[in-house]
Phi, psi and omega in degrees: 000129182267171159264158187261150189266148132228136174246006167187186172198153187216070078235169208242345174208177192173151184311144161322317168313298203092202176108278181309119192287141186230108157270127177241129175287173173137173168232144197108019202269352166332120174087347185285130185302301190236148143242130196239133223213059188076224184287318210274146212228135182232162193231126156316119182307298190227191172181185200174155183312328179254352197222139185241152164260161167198131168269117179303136175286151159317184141161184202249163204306163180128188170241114181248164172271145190251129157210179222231118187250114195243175158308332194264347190128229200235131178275163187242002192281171179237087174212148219247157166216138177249147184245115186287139144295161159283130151291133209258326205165174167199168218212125183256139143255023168210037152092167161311115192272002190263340177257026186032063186251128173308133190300144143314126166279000000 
């Protein structure tokens, strides 16, 4: 019995909300329990030997390491997710500065 690999993942970042399916590559992957996200733990849509779906979890902005928990144990690879914040807007509050133009209302 291997331990299961990752060898990517896609999309590599993705909102703080979370929300979003992330398929993750690698081999051993069969069977998989958990995708562990930093702290936070997501329960797998699907899977298959070569491939895991997951809906990515809340957490906070930053880059955690992602792995993958099968029957056989814990994967060790080293792959990354990054958590963006969302932008909500933005606000000129002095105007244009390079032509010092009053902000549009």
């Amino acid at each position: 019995m291997s331990l299961p690999t990752i060898s990517r993942i896609n999309p590599t970042s993705g909102p703080t909300t979370g929300g979003i399916t992330a398929i993750i590559s690698g081999t051993n992957l069969a069977g998989a329990t958990t995708v562990t996200f930093g702290t936070v733990t997501a329960v797998p849509t699907s899977s298959t030997a070569t491939t895991v779906s997951v809906v990515v979890p809340a957490n906070t902005a930053g880059t955690v390491r992602v792995s993958v928990t099968t029957p056989n144990g814990t994967s060790t690879s080293i792959v990354n997710f990054t958590y963006a914040p969302i932008r909500t807007g933005f606000s000129l509050a002095y105007g244009d500065f390079l032509f010092d133009l009053p902000p549009l209302l």
